[in-house]
C-alpha angles and dihedrals in degrees: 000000000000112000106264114275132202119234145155117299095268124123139130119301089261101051095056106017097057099036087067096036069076107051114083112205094179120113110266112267093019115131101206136342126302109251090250119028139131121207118183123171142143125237132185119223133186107198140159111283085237150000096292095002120153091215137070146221146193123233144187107231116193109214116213136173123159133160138187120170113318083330118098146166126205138173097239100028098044125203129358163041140325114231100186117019132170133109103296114029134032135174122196136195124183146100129295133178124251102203132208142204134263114235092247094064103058136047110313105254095036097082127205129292125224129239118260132200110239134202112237132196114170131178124192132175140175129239124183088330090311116118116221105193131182126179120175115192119186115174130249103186107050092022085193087074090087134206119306116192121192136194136191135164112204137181120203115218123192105204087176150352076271110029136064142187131202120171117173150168141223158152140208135221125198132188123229101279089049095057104039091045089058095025122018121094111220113195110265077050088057095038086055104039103029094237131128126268113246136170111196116201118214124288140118114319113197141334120229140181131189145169123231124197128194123193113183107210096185122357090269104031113069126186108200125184128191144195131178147150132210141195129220106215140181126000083351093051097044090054121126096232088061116098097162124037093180109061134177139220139194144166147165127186145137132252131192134212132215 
């Protein structure tokens, strides 16, 4: 394995996306957001170069969660409104980002894929303290990105007046285009890299679980630290371009409230 190297924030969809669907910026024991707030804050993430890579890397992460009215922005949900909010239930709709790989970062001969804009709708409740949440993002630059949707049950746990955990679970499913744009091999791909060519077809790509812990320095400064592991599975996991079906994740950083 390379020594761990610091780039920009870009990875695959799974590697930022779903290590802050776990990092919670609200106030501690708050329920949902206040109608007008503004979070910032910097983390520092160490995750795999690519969806089944073997190698790490370390990353800057911004963290960002504003909201103004129904509007928001949010580091892993990206850009727009709420159509239903209250305390337990809200539905979103916006724009996120899909992200793609540089050509470093994968097999030689495979080449990098570009970001793409996605559409989001996302819909969360709570149930007894627990947290149900469902996002569906289908692309709407590169169409041929495809549709990713992602899962995850949490329970916020507040240890103390200071300190929260939050462990969770979850799971993704992708359609065909998904899967064949991060995982598939078309043949100049196979001629260059000398690996098979493979077309995957939709299904569920990976389970994960991690533990998030919060920490509030001061009622306004917050320290959070997170740690996580997933599992390609299925057509995603059996591609050729997979070395590693069991990744890890981790990440610390700080966030400020004003």
């Amino acid at each position: 394995m390379n020594p761990l190297r610091f780039s920009r924030p870009r990875a695959s969809h799974l590697n930022i996306a779903l290590l802050l669907l776990g990092v919670s910026t609200a106030p501690i024991g708050a329920t949902y957001a206040a109608e007008n707030s503004v979070t910032l804050g910097a983390g520092i993430a160490a995750t795999p170069r690519y969806e089944g890579s073997d190698q790490y890397k370390g990353r800057t992460i911004p963290i960002v969660n504003a909201r103004l009215g129904r509007f928001y922005a949010r580091t892993e949900d990206g850009i727009g409104m709420s159509l239903i909010q209250s305390k337990n239930l809200t539905l979103d709709a916006g724009l996120n980002m899909m992200w793609g790989y540089g050509g470093d970062d994968v097999p030689p001969g495979i080449g990098g894929l570009s970001d793409a804009v996605g559409a989001r709708l996302g819909v969360s409740t709570t149930v007894a303290g627990t947290i149900l949440s469902v996002a569906a993002t289908q692309a709407v630059t590169h169409r041929d990105r495809g549709l990713l949707v992602d899962s995850r049950v949490s329970y916020p746990y507040e240890l103390t007046d200071r300190l929260r955990l939050t462990p969770s679970v979850g799971a993704s499913w992708a359609n065909e285009k998904y899967m064949d744009s991060y995982f598939g091999i078309n043949g100049t791909q196979s001629n260059r890299s000398g690996l098979a060519r493979y077309q995957p077809t939709s299904g569920l790509k990976d389970v994960s679980a991690r533990l998030t812990a919060r920490y509030a320095v001061t009622e306004r400064l917050s320290l959070t630290s997170l740690v996580g592991t997933s599992r390609l599975v299925g057509e995603a996991g059996d591609s050729p371009m997979v070395k590693q079906k069991t990744q890890f994740q981790t990440l610390l950083g700080g966030s400020y409230s004003f």
